[in-house]
C-alpha positions in Angstrom: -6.4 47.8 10.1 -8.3 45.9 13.1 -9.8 47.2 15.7 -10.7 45.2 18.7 -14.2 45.9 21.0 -15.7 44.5 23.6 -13.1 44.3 26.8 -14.7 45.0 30.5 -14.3 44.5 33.9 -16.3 41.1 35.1 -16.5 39.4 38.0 -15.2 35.6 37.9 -18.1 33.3 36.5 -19.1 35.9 33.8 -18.7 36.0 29.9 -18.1 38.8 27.4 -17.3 38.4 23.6 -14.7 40.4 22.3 -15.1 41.9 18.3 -12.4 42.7 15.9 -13.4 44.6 12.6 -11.3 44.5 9.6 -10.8 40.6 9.7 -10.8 39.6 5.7 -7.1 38.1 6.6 -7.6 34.0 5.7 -6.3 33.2 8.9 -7.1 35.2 12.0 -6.2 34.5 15.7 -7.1 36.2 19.5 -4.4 36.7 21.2 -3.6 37.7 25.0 -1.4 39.4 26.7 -0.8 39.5 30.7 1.2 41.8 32.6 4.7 40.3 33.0 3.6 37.6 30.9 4.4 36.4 27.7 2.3 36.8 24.7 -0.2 33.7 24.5 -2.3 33.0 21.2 -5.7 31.2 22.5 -7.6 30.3 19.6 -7.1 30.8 15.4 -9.5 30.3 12.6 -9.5 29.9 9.0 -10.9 32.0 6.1 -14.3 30.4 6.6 -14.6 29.2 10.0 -14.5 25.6 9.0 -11.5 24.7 10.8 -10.3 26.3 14.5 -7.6 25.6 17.0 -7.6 26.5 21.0 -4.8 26.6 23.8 -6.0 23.9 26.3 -6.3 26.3 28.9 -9.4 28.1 26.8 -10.7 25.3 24.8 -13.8 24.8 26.8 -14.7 28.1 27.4 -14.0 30.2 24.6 -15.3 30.2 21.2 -13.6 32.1 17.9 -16.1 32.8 15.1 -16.5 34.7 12.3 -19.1 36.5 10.0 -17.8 36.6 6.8 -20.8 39.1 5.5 -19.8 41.6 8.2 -16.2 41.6 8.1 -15.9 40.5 12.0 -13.6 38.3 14.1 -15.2 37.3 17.6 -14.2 35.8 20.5 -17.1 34.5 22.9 -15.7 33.6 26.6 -17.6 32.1 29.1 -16.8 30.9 32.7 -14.0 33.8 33.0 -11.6 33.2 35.9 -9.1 35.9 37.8 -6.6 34.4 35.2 -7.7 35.4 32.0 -7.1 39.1 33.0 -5.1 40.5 30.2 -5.2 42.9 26.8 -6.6 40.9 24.4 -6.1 41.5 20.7 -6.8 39.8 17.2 -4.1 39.6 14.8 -4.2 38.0 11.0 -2.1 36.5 8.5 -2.5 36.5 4.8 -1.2 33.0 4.7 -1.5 29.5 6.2 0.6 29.6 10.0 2.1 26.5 10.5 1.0 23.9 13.2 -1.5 25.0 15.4 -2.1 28.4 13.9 -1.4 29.7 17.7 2.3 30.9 17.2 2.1 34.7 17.2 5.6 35.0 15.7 3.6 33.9 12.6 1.3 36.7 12.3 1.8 40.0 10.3 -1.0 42.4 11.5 -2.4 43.2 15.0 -5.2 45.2 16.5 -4.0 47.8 19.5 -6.0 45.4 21.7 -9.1 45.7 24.6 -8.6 45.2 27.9 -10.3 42.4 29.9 -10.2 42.5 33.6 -11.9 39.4 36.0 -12.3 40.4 39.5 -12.6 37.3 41.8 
C-alpha cells in the first residue's frame, strides 16, 4: 500500500516535499494529475536511487529521492508555479518500465494521492 504526505496550499515561488510510505517497489515514480488534464509522470527512480529520470517541465525544480532504511519515496519541489497545481501521487512497479520510466501505463500500484495547490 502507499500512502502519499505532504500536499498544501503555497503561494507561487514556494517549495514543499511530498512523502510516500510503502515504497520497497524497485522502480517508483511521482506522478500528477491536473484537473481536465491528462495524467503526467514527472520524475522515476530506481531501487537505489542511483539512476532517475524527469519530464523537462520539472527537471530543474524537482528532486525524487529515496531512503531505503526508512521505506520512503520523496519528492522535493522548489520554485512552484500556478501550474503545478494538481493531486500528486507515487506509484511503483515491481519491474524495469521501459524508456524513460515516466509512462504511467507501466505502473501496477498507486497511492490515493495529496493535493498540491499554488496560488499566484
Amino acid at each position: 500500500q502507499l500512502v502519499e504526505s505532504g500536499g498544501d496550499s503555497v503561494q507561487a515561488g514556494g517549495s514543499l516535499r511530498l512523502s510516500c510510505t510503502a515504497s520497497g517497489f524497485p522502480f517508483m515514480a511521482w506522478v500528477r494529475q491536473a484537473p481536465g488534464k491528462a495524467r503526467q509522470g514527472l520524475a522515476a527512480i530506481d531501487r537505489d536511487g542511483s539512476t532517475t529520470n524527469y519530464v523537462g517541465s520539472v527537471r530543474d525544480r524537482f528532486t525524487i529521492s529515496r531512503d531505503v532504511s526508512k521505506d520512503t519515496l520523496y519528492l522535493q519541489m522548489a520554485g512552484l508555479i500556478p501550474e503545478d497545481t494538481a493531486t500528486y501521487c507515487c506509484a511503483a512497479s515491481p519491474s524495469r518500465p521501459p524508456g524513460t520510466w515516466l509512462d504511467t501505463d507501466e505502473y501496477t500500484y498507486w497511492g490515493q494521492g495529496t493535493q498540491v495547490t499554488v496560488s499566484s
